[in-house]
C-alpha atoms as an extended CHARMM CRD file, in Angstrom:
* protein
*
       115  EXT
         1         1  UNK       CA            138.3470000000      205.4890000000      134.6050000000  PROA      1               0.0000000000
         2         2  UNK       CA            135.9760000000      208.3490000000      135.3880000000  PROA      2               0.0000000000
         3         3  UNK       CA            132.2610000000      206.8700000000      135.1400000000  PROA      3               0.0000000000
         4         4  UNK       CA            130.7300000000      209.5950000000      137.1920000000  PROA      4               0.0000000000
         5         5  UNK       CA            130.0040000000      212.7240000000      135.0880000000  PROA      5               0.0000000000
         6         6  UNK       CA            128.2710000000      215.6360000000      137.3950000000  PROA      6               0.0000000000
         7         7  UNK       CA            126.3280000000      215.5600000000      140.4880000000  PROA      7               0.0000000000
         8         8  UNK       CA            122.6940000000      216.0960000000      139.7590000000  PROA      8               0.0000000000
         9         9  UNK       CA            121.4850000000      219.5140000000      141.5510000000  PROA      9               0.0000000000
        10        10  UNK       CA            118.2380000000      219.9310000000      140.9650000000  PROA      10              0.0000000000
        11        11  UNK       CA            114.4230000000      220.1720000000      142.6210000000  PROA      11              0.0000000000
        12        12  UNK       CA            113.3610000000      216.9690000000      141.6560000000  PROA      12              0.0000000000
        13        13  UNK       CA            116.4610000000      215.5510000000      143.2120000000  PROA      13              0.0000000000
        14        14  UNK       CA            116.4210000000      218.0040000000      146.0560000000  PROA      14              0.0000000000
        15        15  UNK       CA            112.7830000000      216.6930000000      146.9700000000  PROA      15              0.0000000000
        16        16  UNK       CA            113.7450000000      212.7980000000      146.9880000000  PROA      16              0.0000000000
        17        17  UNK       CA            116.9100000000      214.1160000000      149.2130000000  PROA      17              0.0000000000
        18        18  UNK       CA            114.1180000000      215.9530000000      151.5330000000  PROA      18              0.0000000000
        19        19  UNK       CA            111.6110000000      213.0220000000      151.3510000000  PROA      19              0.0000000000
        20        20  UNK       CA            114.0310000000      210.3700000000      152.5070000000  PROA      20              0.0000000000
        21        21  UNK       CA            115.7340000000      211.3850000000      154.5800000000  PROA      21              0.0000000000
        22        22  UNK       CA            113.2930000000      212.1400000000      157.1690000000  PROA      22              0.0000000000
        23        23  UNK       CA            112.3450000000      208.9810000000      159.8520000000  PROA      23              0.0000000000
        24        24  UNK       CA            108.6360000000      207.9680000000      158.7980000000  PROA      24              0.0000000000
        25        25  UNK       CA            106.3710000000      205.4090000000      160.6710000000  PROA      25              0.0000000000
        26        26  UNK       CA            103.1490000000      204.0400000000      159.1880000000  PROA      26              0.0000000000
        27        27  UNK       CA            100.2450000000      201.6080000000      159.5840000000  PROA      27              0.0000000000
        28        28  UNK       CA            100.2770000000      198.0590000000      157.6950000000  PROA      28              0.0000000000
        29        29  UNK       CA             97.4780000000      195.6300000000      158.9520000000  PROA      29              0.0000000000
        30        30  UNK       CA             97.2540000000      197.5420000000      162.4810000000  PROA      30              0.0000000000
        31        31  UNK       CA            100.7460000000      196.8140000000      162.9720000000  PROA      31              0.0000000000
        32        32  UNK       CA            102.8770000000      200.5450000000      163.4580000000  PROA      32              0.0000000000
        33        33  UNK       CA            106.4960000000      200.2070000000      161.1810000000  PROA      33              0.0000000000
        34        34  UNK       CA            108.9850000000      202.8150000000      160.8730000000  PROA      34              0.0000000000
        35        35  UNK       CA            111.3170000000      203.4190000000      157.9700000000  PROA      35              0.0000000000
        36        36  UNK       CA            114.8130000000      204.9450000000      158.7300000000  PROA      36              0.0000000000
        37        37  UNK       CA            116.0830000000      208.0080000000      157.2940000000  PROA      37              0.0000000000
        38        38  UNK       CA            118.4160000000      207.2740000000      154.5220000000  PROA      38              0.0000000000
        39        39  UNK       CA            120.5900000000      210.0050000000      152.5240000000  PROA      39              0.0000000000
        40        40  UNK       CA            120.3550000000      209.4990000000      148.7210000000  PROA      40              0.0000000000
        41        41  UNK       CA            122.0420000000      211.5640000000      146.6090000000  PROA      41              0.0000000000
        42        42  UNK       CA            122.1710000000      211.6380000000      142.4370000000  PROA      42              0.0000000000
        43        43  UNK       CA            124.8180000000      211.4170000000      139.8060000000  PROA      43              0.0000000000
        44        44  UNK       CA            124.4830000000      211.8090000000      136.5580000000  PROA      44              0.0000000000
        45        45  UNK       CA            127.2210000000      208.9870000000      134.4940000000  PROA      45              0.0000000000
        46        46  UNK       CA            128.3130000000      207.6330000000      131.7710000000  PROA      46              0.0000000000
        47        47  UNK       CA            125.7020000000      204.9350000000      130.5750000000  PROA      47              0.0000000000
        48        48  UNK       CA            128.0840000000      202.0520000000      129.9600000000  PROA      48              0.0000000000
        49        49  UNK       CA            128.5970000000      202.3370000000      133.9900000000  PROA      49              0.0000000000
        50        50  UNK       CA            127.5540000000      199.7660000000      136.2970000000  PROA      50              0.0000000000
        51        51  UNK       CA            126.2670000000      200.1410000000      139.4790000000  PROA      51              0.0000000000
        52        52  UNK       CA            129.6110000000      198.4200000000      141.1810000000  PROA      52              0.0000000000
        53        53  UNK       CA            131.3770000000      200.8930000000      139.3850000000  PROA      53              0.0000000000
        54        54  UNK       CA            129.2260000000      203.4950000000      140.5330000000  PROA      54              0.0000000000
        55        55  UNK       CA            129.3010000000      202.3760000000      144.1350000000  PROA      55              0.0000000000
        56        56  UNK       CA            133.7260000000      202.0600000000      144.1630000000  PROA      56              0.0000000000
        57        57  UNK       CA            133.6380000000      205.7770000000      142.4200000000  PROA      57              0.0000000000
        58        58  UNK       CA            131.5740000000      207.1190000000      144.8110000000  PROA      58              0.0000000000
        59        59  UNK       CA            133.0820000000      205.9220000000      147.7120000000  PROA      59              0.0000000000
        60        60  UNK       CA            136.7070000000      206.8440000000      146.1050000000  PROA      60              0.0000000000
        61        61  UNK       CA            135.8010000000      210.3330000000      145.6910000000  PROA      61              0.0000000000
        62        62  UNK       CA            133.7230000000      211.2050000000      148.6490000000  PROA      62              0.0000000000
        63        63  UNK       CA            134.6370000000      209.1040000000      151.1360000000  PROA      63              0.0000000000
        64        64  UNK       CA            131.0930000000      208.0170000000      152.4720000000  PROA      64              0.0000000000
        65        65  UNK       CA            129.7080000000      204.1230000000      152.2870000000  PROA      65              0.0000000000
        66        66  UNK       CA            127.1280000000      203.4940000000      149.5750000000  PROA      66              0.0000000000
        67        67  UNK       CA            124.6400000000      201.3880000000      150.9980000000  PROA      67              0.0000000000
        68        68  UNK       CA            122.6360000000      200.9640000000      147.1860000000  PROA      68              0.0000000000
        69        69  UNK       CA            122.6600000000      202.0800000000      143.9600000000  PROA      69              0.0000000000
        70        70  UNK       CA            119.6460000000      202.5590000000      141.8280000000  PROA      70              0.0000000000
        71        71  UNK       CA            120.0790000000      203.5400000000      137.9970000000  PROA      71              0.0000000000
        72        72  UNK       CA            117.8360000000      204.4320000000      135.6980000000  PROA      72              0.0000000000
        73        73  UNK       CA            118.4590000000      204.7470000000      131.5070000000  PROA      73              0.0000000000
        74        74  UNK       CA            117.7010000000      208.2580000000      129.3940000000  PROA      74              0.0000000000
        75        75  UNK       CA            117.7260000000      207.6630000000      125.3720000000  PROA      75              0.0000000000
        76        76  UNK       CA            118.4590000000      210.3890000000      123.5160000000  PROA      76              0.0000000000
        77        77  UNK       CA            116.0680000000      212.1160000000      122.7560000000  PROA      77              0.0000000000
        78        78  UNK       CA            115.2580000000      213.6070000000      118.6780000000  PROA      78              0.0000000000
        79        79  UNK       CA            115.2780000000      216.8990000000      117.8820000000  PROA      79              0.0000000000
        80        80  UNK       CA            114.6200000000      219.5100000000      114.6650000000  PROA      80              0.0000000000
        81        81  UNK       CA            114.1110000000      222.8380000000      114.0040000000  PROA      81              0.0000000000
        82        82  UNK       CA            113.9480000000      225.3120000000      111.6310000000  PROA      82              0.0000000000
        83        83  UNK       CA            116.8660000000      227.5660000000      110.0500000000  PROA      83              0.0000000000
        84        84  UNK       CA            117.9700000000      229.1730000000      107.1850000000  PROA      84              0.0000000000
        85        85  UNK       CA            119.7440000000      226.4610000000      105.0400000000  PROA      85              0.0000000000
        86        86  UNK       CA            116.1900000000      224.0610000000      105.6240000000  PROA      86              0.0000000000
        87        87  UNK       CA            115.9110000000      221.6430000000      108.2640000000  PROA      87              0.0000000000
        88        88  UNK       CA            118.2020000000      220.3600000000      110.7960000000  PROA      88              0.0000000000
        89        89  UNK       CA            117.9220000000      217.4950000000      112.7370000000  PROA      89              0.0000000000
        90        90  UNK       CA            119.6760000000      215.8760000000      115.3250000000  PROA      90              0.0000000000
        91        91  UNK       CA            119.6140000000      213.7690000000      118.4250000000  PROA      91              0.0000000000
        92        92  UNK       CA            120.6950000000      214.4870000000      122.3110000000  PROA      92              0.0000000000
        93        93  UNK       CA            123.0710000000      212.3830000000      124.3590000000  PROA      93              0.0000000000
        94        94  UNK       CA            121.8800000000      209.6840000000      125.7850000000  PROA      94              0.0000000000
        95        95  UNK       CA            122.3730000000      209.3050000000      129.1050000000  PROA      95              0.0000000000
        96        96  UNK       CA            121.9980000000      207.4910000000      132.6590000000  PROA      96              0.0000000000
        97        97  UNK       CA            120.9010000000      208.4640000000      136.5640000000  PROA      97              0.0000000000
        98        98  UNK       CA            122.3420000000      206.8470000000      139.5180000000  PROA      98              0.0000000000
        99        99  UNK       CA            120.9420000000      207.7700000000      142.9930000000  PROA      99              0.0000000000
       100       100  UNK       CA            122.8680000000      206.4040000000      145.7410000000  PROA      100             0.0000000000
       101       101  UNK       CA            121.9650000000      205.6950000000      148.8530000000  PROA      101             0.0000000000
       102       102  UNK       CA            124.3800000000      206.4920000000      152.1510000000  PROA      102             0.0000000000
       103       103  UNK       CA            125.4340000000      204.9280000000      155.3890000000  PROA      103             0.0000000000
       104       104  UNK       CA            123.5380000000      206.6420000000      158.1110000000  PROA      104             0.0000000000
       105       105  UNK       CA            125.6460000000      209.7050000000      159.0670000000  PROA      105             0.0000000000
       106       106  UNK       CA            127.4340000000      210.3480000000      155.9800000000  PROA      106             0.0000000000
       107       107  UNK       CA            126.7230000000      212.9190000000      153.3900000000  PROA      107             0.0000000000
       108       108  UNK       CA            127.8220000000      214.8950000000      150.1600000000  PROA      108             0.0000000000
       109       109  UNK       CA            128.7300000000      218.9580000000      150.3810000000  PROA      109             0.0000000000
       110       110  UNK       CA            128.6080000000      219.6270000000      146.8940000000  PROA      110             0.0000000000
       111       111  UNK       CA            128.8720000000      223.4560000000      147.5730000000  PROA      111             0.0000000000
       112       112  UNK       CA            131.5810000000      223.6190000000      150.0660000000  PROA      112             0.0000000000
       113       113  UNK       CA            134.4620000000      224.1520000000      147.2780000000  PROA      113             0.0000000000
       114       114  UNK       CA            132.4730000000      227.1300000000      146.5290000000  PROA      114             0.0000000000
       115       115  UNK       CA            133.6120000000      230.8550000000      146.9200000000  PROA      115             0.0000000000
């Protein structure tokens, strides 16, 4: 069963991508720590998914190791406008992130089927 809908392409994603995957060291207490680079990488999925789920799916389809899997919820969100006949309302999907983390050395092409 498919739980992974689309990959999520977009400049907020794109920055977290950037941001962590790029070797960073830092002060705490005088003492100098560094943090690895790590390759995360978002899905949008079906909310009933689980994060196990998530993590076989992943590594099914793209053959990379998932190393985590953070999730976060969406609720559908109300909406009304306007028309002819009166007003209409209605309500959007709701829906749910997952960003994965990968193995160091792995990644995702998510262009490379493109012509």
């Amino acid at each position: 069963m498919g739980f992974i809908i689309k990959p999520l392409v977009t400049e907020k994603m794109t920055k977290i991508t950037d941001k962590s995957s790029v070797e960073r060291t830092y002060k705490v207490k005088g003492q100098e720590r560094t943090k690895k680079a790590e390759v995360k990488v978002g899905f949008i999925v079906k909310p009933e998914a689980n994060k196990v789920e998530i993590k076989k799916e992943v590594e099914g389809l793209y053959n990379v190791t998932v190393l985590a899997v953070n999730t976060i919820k969406y609720a559908g969100k109300r909406s009304s406008r306007y028309t002819k006949s009166g007003l209409v309302k209605g309500q959007k999907n709701a829906f749910k992130k997952a960003i994965v983390t990968l193995k160091e050395g792995d990644s995702i092409d998510f262009y490379s089927n493109i012509e």
